[in-house]
C-alpha positions in Angstrom: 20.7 -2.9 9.9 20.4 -6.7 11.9 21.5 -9.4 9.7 18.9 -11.8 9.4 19.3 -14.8 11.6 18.1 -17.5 9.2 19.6 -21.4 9.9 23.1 -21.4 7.4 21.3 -24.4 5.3 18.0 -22.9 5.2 18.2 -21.0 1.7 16.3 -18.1 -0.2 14.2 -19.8 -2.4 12.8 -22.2 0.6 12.3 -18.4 2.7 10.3 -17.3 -0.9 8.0 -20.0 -1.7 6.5 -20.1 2.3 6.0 -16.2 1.9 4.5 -17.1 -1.6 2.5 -19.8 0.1 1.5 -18.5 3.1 0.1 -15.0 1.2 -1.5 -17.2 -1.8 -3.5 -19.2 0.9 -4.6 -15.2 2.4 -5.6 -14.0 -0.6 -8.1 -17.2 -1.5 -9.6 -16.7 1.7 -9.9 -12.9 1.6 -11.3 -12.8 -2.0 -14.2 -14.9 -0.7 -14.5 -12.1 2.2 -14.2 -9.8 -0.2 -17.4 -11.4 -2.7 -19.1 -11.8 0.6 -18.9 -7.8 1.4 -17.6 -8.2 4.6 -16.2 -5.1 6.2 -12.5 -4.3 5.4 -12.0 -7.3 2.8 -11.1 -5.4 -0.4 -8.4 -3.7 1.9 -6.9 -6.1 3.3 -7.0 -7.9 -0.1 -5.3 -5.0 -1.8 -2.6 -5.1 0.8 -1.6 -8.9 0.4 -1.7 -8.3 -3.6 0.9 -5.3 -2.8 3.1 -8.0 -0.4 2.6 -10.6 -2.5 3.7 -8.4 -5.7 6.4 -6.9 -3.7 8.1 -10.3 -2.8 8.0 -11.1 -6.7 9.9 -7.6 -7.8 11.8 -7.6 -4.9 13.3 -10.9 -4.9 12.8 -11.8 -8.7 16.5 -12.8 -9.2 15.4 -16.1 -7.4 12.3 -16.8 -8.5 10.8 -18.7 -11.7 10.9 -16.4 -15.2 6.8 -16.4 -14.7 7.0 -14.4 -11.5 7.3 -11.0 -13.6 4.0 -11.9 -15.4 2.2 -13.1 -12.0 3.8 -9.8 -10.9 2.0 -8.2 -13.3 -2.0 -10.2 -12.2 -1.6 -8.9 -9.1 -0.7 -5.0 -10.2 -4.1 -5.4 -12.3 -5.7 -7.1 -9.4 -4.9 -3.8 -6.9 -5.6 -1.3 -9.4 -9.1 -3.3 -9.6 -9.5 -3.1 -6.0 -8.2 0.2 -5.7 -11.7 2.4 -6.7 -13.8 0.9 -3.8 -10.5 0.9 -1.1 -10.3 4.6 -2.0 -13.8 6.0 -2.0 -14.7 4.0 1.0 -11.7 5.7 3.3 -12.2 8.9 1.3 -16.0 8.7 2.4 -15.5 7.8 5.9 -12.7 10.4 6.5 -15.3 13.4 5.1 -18.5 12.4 6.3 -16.7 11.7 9.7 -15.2 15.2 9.8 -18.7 17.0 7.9 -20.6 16.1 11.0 -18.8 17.5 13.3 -19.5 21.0 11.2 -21.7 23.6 13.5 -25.2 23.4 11.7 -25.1 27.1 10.8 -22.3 26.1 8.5 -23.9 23.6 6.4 -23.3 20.6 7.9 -26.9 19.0 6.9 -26.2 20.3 3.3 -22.8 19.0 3.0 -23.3 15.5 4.7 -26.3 14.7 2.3 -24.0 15.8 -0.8 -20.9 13.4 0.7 -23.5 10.7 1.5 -25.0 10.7 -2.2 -21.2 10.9 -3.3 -20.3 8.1 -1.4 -23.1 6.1 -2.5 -22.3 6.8 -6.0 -18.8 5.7 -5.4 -20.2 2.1 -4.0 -22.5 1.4 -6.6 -20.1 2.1 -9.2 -16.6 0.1 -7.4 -18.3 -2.3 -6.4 -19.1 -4.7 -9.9 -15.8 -3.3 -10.4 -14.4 -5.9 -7.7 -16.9 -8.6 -8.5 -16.1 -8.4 -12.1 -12.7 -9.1 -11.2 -12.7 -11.7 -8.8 -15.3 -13.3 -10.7 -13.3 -13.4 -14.2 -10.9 -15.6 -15.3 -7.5 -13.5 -14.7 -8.1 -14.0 -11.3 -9.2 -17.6 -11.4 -5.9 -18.0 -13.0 -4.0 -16.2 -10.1 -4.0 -18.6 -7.5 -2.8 -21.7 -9.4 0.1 -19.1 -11.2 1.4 -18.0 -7.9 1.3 -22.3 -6.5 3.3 -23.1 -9.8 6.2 -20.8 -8.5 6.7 -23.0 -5.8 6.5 -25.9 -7.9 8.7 -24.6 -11.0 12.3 -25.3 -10.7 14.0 -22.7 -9.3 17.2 -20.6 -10.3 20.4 -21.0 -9.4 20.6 -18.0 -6.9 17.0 -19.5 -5.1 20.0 -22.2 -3.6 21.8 -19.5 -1.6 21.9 -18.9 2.2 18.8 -17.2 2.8 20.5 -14.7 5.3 23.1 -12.5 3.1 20.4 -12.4 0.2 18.0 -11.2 2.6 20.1 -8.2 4.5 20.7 -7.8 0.4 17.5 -6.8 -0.2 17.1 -5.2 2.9 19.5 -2.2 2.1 18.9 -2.0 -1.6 15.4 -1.3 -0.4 16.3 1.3 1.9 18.7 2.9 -0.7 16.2 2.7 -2.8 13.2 4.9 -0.7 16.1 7.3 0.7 17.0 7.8 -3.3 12.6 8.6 -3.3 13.2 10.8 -0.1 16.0 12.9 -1.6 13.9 13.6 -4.5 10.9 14.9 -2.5 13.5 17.2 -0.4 14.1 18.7 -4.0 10.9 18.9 -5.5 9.0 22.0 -6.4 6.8 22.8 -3.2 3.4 21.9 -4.6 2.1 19.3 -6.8 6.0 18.2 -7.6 6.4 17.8 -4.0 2.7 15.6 -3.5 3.7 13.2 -6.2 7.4 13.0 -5.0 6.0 12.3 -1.2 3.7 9.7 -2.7 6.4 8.2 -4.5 8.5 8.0 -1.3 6.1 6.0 0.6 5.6 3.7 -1.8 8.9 2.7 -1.6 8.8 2.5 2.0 6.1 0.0 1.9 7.8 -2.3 -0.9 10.7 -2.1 1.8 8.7 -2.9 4.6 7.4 -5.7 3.1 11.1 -6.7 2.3 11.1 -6.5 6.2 8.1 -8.9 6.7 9.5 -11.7 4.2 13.0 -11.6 5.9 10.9 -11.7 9.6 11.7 -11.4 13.2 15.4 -10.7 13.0 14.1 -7.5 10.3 11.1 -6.7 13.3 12.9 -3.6 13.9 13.7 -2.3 10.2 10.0 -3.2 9.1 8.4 -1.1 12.1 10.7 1.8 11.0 9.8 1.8 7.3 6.4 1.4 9.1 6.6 4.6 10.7 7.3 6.5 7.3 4.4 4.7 5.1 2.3 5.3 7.9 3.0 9.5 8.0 3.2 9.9 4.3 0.0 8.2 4.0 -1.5 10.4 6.2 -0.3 12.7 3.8 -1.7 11.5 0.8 -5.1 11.0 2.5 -5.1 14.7 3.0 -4.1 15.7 -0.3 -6.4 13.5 -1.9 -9.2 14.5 -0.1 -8.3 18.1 -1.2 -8.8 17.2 -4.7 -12.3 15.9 -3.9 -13.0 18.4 -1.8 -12.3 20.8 -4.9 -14.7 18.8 -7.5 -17.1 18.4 -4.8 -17.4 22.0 -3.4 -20.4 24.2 -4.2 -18.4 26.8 -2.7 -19.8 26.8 1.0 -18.7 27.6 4.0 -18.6 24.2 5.1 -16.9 22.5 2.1 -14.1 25.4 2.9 -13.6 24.5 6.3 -13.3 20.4 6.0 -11.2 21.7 2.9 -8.9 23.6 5.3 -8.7 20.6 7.8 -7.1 18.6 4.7 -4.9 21.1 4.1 -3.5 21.9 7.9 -3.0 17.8 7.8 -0.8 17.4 5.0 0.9 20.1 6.2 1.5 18.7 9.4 2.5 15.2 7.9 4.8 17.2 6.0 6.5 18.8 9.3 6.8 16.0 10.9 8.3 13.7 8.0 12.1 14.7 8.1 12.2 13.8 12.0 10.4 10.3 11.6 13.1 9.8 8.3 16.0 11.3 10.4 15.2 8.6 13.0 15.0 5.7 10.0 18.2 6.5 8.5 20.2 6.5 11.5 18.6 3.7 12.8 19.7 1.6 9.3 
């Protein structure tokens, strides 16, 4: 793994609060996207409340007391998110895949039930995310995550930003090959769904790691890159399976976008252990 190249004087805390700063500024400006419905806001808002809460857990040794809470705002602030980011790539994965069905089986029959499903899904996320980013918790987000910067800082924040940084960087990777191990052991099935999903979640929080500590960690954060993204094709699949089951009338044509889930997590799944192989002996 490359030892981040910072300058010996620059230190940690100075490398947090311009990652802090920088993502605080992002997520002002992709809220108002976001209340605006403009196309792929409440993603890319969900994202920087993941990179933004990742730096805080990540690096919370160096940061203020109050980052654990702020921490905790931007958990509620995904999870608030999360209903309209899911159904619409849910909606646009089926629908895409349900037209390409031959007509004789079902395809008009099974786009109009995805459409109404997907316009269910809208109209019931969507005052979900203008709820939140209307209500005071998130009004209170942006001026918690500037006092951070502000607060005085701990007396690890002070240290050479390039040993805390290659720090993090391999407790991160220990820490998704610890998630990776457990998936190789799981039960094949639902164990083994929820151990994958586990895994890449870990892989993201260390990609992220990758971001904050920047150029010099390019090469670590594309690899941890490379796992998120084929485990998340892999949950993509899985979870449309599970729609796919509440949804199905039991038609030919629910059976075969139901088998094109299926033949995709399975493929994500074959190809996993080579793109982790090539991870872990990169690191």
């Amino acid at each position: 793994m490359p030892h981040p190249a910072e300058p010996a004087d620059r230190t940690i805390g100075a490398v947090l609060t311009a990652r802090i700063a920088e993502q605080t500024a992002r997520l002002v400006v992709l809220a108002a996207a976001a209340r605006a419905e403009q196309p792929d806001a409440v993603h890319q808002l969900r994202i920087t409340c993941r990179r933004l809460r990742s730096t805080l857990r990540v690096f919370r040794a160096a940061l203020p007391e109050d980052a654990a809470r702020v921490a905790g705002e931007l958990a509620w602030l995904g999870g608030a998110l999360g209903r309209a980011r899911d159904a619409e790539v849910l909606a646009a994965r089926l629908l895409g895949q349900a037209r390409e069905l031959p007509a004789d089986a079902g395809r008009g029959e099974v786009v109009a039930d995805l459409a109404e499903w997907e316009r269910e899904q809208r109209l019931l996320a969507g005052p979900e995310v203008l709820a939140a980013l209307d209500g005071p918790r998130f009004a209170a987000l942006p001026p918690a995550l500037d006092a951070l910067g502000a607060a005085p800082l701990p007396g690890r924040a002070a240290r050479p930003a390039g040993p805390e940084l290659d720090r993090a960087l391999r407790r991160e990777y220990r820490r998704a090959a610890r998630r990776v191990r457990a998936a190789e052991r799981a039960t094949p099935g639902p164990a083994t769904e929820t151990a994958l999903h586990e895994a890449r979640k870990a892989a993201k929080r260390a990609r992220y790691t990758g971001e904050t500590a920047g150029a010099p960690a390019a090469r670590f954060t594309a690899r941890m890159k490379s796992v998120q993204d084929v485990l998340g094709r892999h949950q993509d699949a899985v979870v449309a399976c599970r729609t796919l089951r509440e949804l199905s009338d039991g038609g030919f044509g629910y059976g075969v976008l139901y088998g094109r889930q299926f033949a995709a997590a399975a493929r994500a799944r074959e190809e996993f252990p080579e793109v982790w192989r090539r991870v872990a002996k990169a690191v």
